[in-house]
C-alpha positions in Angstrom: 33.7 117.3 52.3 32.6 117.6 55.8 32.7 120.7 57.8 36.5 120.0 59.2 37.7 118.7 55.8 36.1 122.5 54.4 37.4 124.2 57.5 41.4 122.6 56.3 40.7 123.4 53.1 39.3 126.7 53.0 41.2 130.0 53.1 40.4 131.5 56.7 40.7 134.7 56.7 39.8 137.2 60.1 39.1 140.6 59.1 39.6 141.9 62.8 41.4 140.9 65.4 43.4 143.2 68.5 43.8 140.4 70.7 46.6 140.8 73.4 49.8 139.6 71.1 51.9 136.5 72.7 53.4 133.1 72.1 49.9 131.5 73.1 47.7 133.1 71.1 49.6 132.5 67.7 49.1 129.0 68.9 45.5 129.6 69.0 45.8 130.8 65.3 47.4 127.9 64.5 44.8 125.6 66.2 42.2 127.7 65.0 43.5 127.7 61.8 43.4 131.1 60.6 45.1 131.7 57.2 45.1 135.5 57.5 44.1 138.7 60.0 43.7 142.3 60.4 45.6 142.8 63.3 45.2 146.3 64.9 48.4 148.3 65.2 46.7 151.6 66.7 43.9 152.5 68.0 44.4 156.0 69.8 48.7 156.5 69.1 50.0 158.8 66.7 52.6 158.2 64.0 55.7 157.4 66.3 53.2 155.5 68.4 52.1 153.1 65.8 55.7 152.7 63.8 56.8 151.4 67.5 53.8 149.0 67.5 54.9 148.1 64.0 58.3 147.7 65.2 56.7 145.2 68.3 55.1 143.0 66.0 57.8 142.9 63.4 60.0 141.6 66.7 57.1 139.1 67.4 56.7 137.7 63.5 60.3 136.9 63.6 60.8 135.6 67.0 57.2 133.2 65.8 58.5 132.6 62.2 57.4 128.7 62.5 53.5 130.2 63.3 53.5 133.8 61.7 54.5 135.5 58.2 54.0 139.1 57.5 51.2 140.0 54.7 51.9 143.1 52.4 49.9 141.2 49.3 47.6 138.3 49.0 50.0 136.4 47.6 51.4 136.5 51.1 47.8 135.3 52.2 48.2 132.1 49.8 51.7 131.8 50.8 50.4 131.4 54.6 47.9 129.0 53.6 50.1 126.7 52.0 52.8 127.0 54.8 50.7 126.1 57.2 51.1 130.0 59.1 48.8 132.5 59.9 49.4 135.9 57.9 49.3 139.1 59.9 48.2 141.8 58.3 48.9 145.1 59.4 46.1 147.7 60.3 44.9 150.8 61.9 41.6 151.1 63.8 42.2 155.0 63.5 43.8 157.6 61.0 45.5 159.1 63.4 48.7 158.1 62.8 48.5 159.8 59.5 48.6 163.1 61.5 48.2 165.9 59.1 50.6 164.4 56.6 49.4 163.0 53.5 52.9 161.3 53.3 52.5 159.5 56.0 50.1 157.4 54.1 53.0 155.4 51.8 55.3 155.5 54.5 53.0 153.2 56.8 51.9 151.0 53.8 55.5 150.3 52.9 56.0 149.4 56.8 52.8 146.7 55.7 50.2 148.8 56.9 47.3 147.9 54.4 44.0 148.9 56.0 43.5 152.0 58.0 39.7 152.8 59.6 39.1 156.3 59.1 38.1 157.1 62.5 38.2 155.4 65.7 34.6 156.3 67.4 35.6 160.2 67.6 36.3 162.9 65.4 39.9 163.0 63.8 41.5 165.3 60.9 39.9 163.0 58.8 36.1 162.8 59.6 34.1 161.7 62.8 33.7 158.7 64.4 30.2 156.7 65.9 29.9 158.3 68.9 29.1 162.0 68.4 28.0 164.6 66.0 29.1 163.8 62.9 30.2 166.3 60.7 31.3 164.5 57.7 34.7 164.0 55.6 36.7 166.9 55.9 38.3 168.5 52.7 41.9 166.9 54.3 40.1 163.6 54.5 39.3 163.4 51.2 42.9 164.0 50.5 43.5 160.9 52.8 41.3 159.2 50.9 43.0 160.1 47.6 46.4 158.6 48.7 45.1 155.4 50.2 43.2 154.9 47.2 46.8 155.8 44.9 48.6 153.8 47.4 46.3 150.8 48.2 45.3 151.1 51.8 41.7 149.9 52.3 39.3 152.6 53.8 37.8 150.6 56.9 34.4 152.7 58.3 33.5 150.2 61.2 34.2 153.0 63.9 32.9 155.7 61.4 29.6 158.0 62.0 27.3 157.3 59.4 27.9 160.9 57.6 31.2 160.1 57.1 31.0 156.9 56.2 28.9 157.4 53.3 31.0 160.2 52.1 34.0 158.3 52.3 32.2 155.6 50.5 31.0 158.0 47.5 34.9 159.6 47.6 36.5 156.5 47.3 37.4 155.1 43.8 38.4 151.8 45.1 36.2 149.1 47.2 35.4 150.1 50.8 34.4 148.0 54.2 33.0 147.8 57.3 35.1 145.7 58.7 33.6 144.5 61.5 30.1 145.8 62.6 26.3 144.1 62.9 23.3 145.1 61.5 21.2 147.5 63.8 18.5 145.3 62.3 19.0 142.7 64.7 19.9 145.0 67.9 19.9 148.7 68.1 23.5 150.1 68.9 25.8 153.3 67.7 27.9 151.0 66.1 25.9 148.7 64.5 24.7 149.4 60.6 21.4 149.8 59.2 19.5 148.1 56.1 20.4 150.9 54.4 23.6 151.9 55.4 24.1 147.8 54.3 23.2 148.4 51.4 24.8 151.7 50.2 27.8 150.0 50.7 27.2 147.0 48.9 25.6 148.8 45.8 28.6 150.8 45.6 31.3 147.9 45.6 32.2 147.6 49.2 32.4 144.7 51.7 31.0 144.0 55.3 33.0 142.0 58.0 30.8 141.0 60.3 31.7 141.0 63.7 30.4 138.6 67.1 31.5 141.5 69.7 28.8 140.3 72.5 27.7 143.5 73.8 26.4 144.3 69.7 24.4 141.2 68.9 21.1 140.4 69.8 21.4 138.2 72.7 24.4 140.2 74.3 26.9 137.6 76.7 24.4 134.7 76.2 25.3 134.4 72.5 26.0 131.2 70.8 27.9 130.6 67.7 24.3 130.2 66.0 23.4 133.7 67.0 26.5 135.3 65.4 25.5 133.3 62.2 22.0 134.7 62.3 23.6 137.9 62.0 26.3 136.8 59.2 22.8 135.5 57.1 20.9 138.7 58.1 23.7 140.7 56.6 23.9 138.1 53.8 20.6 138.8 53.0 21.1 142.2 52.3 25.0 142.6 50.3 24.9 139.0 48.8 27.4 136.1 48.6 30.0 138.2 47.4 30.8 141.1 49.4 30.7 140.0 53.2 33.4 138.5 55.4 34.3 137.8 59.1 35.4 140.3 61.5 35.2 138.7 64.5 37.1 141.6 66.6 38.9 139.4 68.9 40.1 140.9 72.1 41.5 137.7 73.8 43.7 137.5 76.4 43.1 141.5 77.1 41.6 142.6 81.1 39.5 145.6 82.3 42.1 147.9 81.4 41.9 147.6 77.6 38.9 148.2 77.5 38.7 151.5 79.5 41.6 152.2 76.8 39.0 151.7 74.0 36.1 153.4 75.5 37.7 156.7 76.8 38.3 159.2 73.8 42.1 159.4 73.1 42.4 156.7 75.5 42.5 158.8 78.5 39.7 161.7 78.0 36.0 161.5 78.2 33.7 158.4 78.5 31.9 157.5 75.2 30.5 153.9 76.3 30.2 151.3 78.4 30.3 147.7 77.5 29.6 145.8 80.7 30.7 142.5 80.7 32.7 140.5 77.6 32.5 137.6 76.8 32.6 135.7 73.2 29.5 133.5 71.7 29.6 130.2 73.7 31.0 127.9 70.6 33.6 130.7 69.5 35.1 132.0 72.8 38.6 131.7 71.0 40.2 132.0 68.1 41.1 128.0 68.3 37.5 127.5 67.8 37.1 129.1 64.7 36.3 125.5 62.9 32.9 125.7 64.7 32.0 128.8 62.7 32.7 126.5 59.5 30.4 124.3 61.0 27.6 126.3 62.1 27.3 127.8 58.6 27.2 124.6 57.0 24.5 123.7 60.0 22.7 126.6 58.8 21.9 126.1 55.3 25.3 127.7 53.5 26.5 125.6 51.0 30.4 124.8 50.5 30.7 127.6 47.9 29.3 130.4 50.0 31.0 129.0 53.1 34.1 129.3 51.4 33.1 133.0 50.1 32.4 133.9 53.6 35.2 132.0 55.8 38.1 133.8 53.5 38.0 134.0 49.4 35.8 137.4 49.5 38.4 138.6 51.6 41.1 138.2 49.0 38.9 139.6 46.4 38.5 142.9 48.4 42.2 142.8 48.9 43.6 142.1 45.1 41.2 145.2 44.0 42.3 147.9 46.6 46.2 147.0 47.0 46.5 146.8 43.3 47.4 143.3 42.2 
């Protein structure tokens, strides 16, 4: 089977994506196509926020039903696959919609909410985020945690300080994942992961997505598609076949102004960071490139088994375990 043949074949799954939501860019799904994604629902808004932005793309699935069907199990994800559609799966980059009710956590999941990140760069009720003094999981988070576990909503740490994150990851009694972050291994950054935060996760059951956001890889805007798969091996090397992924963290079609969203705490308060310029790894600019990543692995050394691991099936996995199937 060659790399397109694998690439058709394969279940494609994106474990990040908050790309500006249209008509064209499900098109680019399509072309790319992606079987399944973690498509961000809230970053900074609070619960009426995000049940509005549930409400948008609910809207958006329908109105696209020939391109999109909503994911609330994997089935779903195999359903996708063999309609020829790209799943959208529901997800938070922040607990904040949870607000201080641990109630809120079934009410979002049976609105298809099925993976929430714990923090988004900032402290929250729940714990702190990447980008300052981290304090831990408070006693309410590990409440949260609790009812996502009971529930089956997948603990994302990608955002998360590294105190946190390894409480959350001892707390939990289901699978956890970074989502979408690089190893600090290759490039030094506050949101990249260490060899051994890696590896804590891995040893305890968890999953890494790993990402090809430009300003967190080693080469920065002169990436290629072969530098984001030297990170996807150098993270390989560490967890193993099983428990990595893709998380590319797609932002396309988004301007200037998203991104001071992102990087301003709350989305309106302090500066945390500054990204400079964006742009994707020449080979993977969109999300209808995506066959080139099938290809570059292959091009690298991964055989069709691991290929398919990585491309989508650990994915599933992850997902079967933490929303109970």
């Amino acid at each position: 089977m060659n790399a397109a043949e694998l690439h058709d074949d394969a279940i494609v799954i994106d474990g990040l994506i908050c790309s500006k939501w249209n008509r064209e860019l499900f098109e680019d799904m399509a072309k790319g196509k992606l079987t399944a994604a973690n498509c961000t629902m809230s970053f900074w808004e609070d619960f009426e926020g995000a049940v509005q932005n549930i409400a948008d793309m609910n809207k958006m699935i329908e109105e696209n039903s020939d391109l999109l069907l909503k994911v609330r199990t994997t089935k779903d994800i195999y359903r996708a696959k063999a309609e020829g559609k790209t799943g959208v799966m529901m997800g938070f980059q922040n607990a904040h919609p949870y607000e201080d009710q641990i109630g809120y956590v079934q009410i979002l999941k049976d609105l298809g909410v099925g993976i929430t990140q714990m923090c988004y760069n900032t402290q929250n009720l729940v714990g702190t985020g990447c980008y300052e003094r981290d304090g831990g999981l408070s006693g309410f988070g590990r409440e949260i945690v609790a009812e996502m576990n009971r529930v089956g909503v997948l603990c994302d740490l990608s955002h998360v300080g590294p105190n946190t994150a390894k409480e959350v990851i001892i707390e939990s009694k289901k699978p956890v994942a970074y989502s979408h972050c690089l190893p600090s291994g290759l490039k030094e950054h506050p949101r990249n992961r260490t060899d051994e935060e890696l590896k804590f996760i891995a040893e305890n059951g968890g999953f890494v997505g790993v990402t090809m956001f430009t300003p967190f890889l080693r080469a920065g805007v002169n990436a290629t598609v072969d530098d984001y798969v030297e990170a996807i091996q150098y993270v390989y090397n560490i967890v193993g076949e099983d428990a990595i992924g893709i998380g590319t963290d797609f932002t396309q079609g988004h301007g200037q102004d998203f991104f001071e969203y992102l990087t301003h705490d709350k989305g309106y308060a302090r500066r945390l960071t500054r990204f400079g310029e964006i742009v994707n790894p020449k080979g993977i600019r969109t999300i209808g490139e995506f066959p080139n990543l099938t290809e570059a692995l292959l091009r690298h050394g991964f055989t069709e088994r691991q290929v398919r691991k990585i491309m989508g099936e650990n994915w599933v996995n992850l997902l079967k375990e933490v929303w109970g199937e």
